[in-house]
N, C-alpha and C positions, 0 to 999 in steps of 0.2 A: 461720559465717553466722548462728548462734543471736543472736550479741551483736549483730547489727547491725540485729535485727529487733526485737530487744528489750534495748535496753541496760540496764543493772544488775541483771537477776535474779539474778546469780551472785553479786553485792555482797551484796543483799537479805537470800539465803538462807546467805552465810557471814558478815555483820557485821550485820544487824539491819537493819528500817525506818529508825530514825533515821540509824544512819551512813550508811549511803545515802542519806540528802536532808539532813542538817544544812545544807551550805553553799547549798544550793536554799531552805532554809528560809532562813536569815541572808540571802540576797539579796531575799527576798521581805517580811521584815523591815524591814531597810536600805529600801528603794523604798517600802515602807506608809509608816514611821515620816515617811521624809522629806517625804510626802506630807502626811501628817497633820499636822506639822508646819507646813505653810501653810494649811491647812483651817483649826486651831483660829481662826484669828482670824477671819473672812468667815463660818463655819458659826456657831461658836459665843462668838465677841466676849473670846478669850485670843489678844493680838498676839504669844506669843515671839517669832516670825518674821515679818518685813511683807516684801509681794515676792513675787516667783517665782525661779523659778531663773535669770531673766537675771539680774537682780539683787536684792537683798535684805538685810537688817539685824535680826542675832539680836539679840533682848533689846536693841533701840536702841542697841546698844553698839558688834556685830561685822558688820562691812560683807564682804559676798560679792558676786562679780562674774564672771560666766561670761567665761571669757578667749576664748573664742570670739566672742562679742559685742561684749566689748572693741574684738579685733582688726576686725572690719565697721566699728563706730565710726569707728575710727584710717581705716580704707581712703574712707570718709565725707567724713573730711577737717575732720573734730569729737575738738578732743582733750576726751576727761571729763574731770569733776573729780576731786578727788583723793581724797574719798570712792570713787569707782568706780577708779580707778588703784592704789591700796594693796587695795578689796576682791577685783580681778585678780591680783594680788601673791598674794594669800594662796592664793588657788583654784590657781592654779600654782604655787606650793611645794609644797600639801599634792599635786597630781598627780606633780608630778618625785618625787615619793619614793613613793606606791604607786601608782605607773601611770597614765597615762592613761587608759585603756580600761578603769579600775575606774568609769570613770561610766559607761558604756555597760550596765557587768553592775548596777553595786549601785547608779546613782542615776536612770539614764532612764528613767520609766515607758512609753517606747515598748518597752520592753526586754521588758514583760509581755505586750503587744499581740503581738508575735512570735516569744517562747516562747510564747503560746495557738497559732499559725498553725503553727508547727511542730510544736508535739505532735498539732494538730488533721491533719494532713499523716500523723503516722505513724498514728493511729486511723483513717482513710479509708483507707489506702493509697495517697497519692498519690506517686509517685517518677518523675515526668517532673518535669524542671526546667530551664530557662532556663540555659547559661554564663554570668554577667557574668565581665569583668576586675575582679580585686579593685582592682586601679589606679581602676578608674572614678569610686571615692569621692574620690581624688585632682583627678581632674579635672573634679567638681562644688564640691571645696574652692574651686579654683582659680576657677570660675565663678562661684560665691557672693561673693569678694572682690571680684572683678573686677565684678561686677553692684554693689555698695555703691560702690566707685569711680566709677563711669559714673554710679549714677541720683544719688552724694548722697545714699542712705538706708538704711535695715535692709530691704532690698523683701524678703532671702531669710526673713525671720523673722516673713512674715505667711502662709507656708504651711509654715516647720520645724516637720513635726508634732510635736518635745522640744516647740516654743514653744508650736503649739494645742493640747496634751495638755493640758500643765501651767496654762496660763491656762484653760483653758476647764473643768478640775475644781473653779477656783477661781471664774471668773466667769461658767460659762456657756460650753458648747459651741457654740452657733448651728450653721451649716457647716462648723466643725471637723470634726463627726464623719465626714463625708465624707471627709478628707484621712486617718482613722486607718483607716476601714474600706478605702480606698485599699492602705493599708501591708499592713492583716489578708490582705485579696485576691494582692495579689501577694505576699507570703510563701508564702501559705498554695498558690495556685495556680498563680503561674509559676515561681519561685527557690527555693530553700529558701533560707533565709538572706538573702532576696537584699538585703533593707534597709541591717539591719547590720552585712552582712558585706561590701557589696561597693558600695552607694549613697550612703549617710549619711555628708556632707561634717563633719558634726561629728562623726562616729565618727572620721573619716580627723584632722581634728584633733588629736583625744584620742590618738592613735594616736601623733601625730608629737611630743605634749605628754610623751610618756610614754616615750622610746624609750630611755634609760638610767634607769628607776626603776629602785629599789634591792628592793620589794618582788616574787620573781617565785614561779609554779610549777616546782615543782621535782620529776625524775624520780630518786630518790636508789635507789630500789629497783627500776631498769628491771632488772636482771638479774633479777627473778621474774615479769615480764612474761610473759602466757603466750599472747600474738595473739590476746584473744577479739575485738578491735577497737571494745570497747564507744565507750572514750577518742573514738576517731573518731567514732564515730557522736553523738555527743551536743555534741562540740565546735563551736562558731558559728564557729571558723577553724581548721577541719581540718589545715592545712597547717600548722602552729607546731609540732606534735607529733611529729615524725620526727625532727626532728636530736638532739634530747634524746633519744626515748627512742631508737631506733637508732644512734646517729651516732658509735657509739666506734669507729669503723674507720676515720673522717674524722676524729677527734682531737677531737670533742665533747665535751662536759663534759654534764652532767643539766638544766643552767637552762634553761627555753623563755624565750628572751630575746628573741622576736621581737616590735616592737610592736604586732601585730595581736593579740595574746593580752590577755582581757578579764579576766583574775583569775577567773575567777566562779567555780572550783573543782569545774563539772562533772567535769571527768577523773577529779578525786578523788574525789566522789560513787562512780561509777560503776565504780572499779577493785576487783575482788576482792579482788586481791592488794596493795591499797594502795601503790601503785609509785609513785601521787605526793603531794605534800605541798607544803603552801607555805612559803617560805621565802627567804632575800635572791640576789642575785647572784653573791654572791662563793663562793668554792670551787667552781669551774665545770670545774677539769682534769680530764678525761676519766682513768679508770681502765680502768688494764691489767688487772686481778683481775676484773672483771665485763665479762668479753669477752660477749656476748648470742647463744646458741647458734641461736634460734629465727628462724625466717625466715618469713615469711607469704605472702609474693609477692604481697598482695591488695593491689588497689588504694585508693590513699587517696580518700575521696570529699569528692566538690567542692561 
């Protein structure tokens, strides 16, 4: 119960401060960098990148185009041009190969708004939370399309907090800030998790963008697993974690190949025993040599 009150001490004091947040660091990196990265031109008058993350153009050269926007477009009943069709192309190759849901960890800055609500959650002590269906993000996906279809417009991308974050660091908040303090509130007081994990139609997206990448976490050394439960406690989809690391009695291999899994390499951070690592999909056959002795019976938390 120690690890779930306080995840990573046991990392901390057997690997060091740094290995215990490298990848917390690299994500908080990755999310500056990209940010700063739009800033220089508006703040300080260096264009490398012109844009937001709907769309944009490195070095006037390389065109990006959020395929999620894309697709609202398309549902609109406006095809882009072909600048925005090839910089869609490119956003979804580089996702099918590490993941979808590697923008939800290393490029959404709503991502930071909700790790603040959630660490701010285990500092109070608050641990009543709301059920959502993790499906629900599905059937907001579903509603976002469907709304682009019916009105003829992008209507869901004048309250996507991704969209008022990112534009309004660049142009000015107005009553954005309201839609982010919105997220921080219900994170932090009804759901844990409950944006990212279980709301956010372009999480569900990325999700569905990502469902055979080739980049995954990988449980290679579950057999020194020792149930402190840290991995759980810290992970934004609890439930991706079992079959990997338990699941050799079901015929499981070590990949968390589920596409709700965000890359972000908390697990890793936070395991003493370093049980996970990142690493591709393939050699996934479950090993008869690392039969896993320990049983916990605790429940996974939701």
């Amino acid at each position: 119960m120690t690890g779930l009150q306080q995840p990573g001490i046991a990392a901390t004091t057997e690997r060091g401060w740094f290995a215990r947040h490298k990848w917390l660091l690299a994500r908080r990196f990755s999310q500056f960098a990209i940010l700063g990265l739009f800033l220089l031109g508006p703040w300080l008058g260096i264009w490398m990148v012109k844009g937001n993350l709907t769309s944009s153009r490195t070095l006037d050269v390389l065109p990006l185009t959020d395929p999620f926007i894309f697709l609202q477009s398309l549902a609109t009943g406006y095809l882009p041009e072909l600048t925005a069709i090839i910089g869609a192309l490119l956003v979804v190759a580089f996702y099918l190969l590490v993941g979808g849901r590697v923008f939800c960890a290393w490029v959404c800055p709503v991502n930071i708004v909700t790790d603040t609500a959630h660490w701010s959650r285990r500092r109070l002590g608050i641990n009543a939370a709301s059920r959502l269906s993790p499906n629900a993000r599905y059937w907001l996906l579903g509603a976002v399309l469907l709304l682009a279809l019916i009105t003829g417009s992008l209507a869901w991308e004048l309250v996507n907090p991704v969209s008022v974050l990112h534009r309004g660091l660049i142009f000015g908040m107005g009553f954005g800030w309201l839609i982010i303090l919105a997220i921080f509130l219900f994170d932090l007081l009804v759901s844990r998790r409950g944006w990212c994990g279980h709301l956010c139609p372009m999480g569900a997206f990325y999700s569905a963008l990502g469902t055979h990448s080739l980049v995954r976490v990988r449980a290679d050394r579950r057999e020194h697993c020792n149930d402190c439960m840290d991995c759980y406690a810290v992970c934004p989809e609890p439930q991706v974690i079992r079959l990997a690391l338990k699941g050799e009695q079901q015929g499981k291999g070590p990949v968390i190949s589920s596409a709700h899994c965000t890359n972000c390499g908390r697990c890793i951070d936070v395991c003493s025993k370093e049980v996970f690592t990142f690493g591709s999909r393939f050699h996934n056959r479950p090993d008869a040599s690392r039969q896993h002795q320990h049983s916990s019976g605790m429940e996974v938390p939701q």
